[in-house]
C-alpha positions in Angstrom: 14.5 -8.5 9.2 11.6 -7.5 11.6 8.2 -8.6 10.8 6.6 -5.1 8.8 3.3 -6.9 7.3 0.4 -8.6 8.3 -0.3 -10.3 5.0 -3.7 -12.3 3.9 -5.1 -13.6 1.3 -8.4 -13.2 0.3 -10.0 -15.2 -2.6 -6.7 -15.6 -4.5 -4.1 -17.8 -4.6 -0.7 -17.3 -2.5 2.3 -15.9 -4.4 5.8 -15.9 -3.2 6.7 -13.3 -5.6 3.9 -11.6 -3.9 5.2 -11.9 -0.7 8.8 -10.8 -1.6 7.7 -7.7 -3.3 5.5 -6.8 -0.3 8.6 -7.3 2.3 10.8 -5.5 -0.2 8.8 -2.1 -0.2 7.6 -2.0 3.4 11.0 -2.3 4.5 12.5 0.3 2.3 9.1 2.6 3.4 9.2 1.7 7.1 13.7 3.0 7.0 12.2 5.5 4.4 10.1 7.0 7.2 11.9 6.2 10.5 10.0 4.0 11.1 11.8 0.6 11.2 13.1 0.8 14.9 9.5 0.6 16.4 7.1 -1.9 16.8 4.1 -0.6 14.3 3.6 -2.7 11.1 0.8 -2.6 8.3 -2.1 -4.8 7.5 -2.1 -5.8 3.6 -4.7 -8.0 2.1 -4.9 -9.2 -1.5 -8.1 -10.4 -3.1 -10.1 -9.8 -6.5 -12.5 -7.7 -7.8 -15.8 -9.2 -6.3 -13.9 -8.7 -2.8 -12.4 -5.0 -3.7 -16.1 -4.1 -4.6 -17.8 -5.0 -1.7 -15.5 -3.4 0.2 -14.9 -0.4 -1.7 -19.2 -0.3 -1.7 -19.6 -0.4 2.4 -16.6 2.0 3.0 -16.7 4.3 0.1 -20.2 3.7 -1.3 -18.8 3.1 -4.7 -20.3 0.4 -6.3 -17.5 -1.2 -8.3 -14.0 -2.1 -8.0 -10.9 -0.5 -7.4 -7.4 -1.4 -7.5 -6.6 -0.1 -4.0 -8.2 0.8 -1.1 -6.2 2.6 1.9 -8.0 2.6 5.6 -5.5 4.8 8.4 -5.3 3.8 12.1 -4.1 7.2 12.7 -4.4 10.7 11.4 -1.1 12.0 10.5 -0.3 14.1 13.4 -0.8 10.9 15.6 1.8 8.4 14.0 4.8 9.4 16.3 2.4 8.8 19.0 1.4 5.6 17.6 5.2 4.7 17.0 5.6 4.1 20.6 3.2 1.0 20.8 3.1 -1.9 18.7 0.0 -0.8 16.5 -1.4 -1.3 13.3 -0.6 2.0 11.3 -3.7 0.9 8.9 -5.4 -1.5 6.5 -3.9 -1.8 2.7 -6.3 -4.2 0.2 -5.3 -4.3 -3.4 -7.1 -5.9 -6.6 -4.7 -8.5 -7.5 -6.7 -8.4 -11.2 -6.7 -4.7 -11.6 -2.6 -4.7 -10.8 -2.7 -7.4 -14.3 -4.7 -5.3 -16.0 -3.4 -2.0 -15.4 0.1 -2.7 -15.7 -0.8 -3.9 -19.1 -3.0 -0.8 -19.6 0.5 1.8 -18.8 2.6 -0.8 -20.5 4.8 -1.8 -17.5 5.5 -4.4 -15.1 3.4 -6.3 -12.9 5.8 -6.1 -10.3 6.1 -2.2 -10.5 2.3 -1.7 -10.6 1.8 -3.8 -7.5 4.9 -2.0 -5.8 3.0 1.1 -6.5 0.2 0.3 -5.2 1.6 -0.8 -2.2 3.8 2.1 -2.1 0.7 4.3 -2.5 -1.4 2.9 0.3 1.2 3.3 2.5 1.1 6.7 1.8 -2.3 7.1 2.4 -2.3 5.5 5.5 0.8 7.4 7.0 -1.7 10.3 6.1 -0.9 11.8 2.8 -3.1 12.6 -0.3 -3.5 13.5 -3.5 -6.9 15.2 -3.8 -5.1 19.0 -3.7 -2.3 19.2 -6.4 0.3 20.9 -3.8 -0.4 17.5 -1.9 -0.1 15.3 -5.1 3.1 16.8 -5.6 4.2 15.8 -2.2 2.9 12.2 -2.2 4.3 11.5 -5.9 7.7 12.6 -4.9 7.1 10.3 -1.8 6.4 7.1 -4.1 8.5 7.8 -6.9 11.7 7.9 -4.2 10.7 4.4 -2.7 10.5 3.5 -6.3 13.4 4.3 -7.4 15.2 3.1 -4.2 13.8 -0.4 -5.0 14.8 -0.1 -8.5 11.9 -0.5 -9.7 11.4 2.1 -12.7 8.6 2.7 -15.6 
């Protein structure tokens, strides 16, 4: 398996389980998307709220935390450009405390919050959105098929 993630850690402890999840989705994404035969790859970083706020602040000027926060190299007519070089499609940074509390909050797994998340920012950063509900359509279907192909359900 090719190397899909830059992974960091920020302020919280490494996680194996972590790690596995985080290989797990981008790989089914990357094949989702054609894009596993190039050389492009994501930047994930996981950290807590103080770090998700400070961020979220500068970027977004939102003053408080988030669980996930999605920054594109590219807008979406540009990735198959961009799939010819070995580039950074774009910056994912989740809340590893907001995953906790709001897979608690929707009463499921850890594991399938933080996959969504994931699976979300990827789709933020390979240009889709949610904002419009004709585009939320299109994005949920998006995640809900990388979720299910990782059998990961509600």
């Amino acid at each position: 398996m090719r190397n899909l993630v830059e992974l960091s850690y920020l302020d919280i402890e490494e996680d194996e389980k972590y790690n596995k999840t985080i290989n797990n989705v981008f790989e089914v994404c990357f094949k989702e998307e054609n894009l596993y035969d190039y050389e492009i790859y994501v930047s994930v970083i996981l950290t807590n709220e103080e770090n998700i706020q400070k961020i979220n602040k500068e970027y977004r000027q939102i003053d408080k935390p988030t669980d996930v926060l999605s920054f594109p190299m590219f807008e979406k007519e540009e990735i198959e450009k961009a799939k010819l070089q070995k580039e950074v499609l774009g910056d994912i940074i989740v809340c590893m405390p907001i995953v906790q509390k709001q897979a608690e909050e929707y009463g499921h797994s850890k594991e399938r919050e933080f996959a969504y998340m994931l699976v979300h920012g990827f789709y933020h950063i390979m240009g889709y959105d949610h904002i419009k509900e004709e585009d939320k359509v299109i994005m949920r279907a998006k995640e809900e098929n990388i979720l299910n192909k990782l059998g990961i359900f509600k």
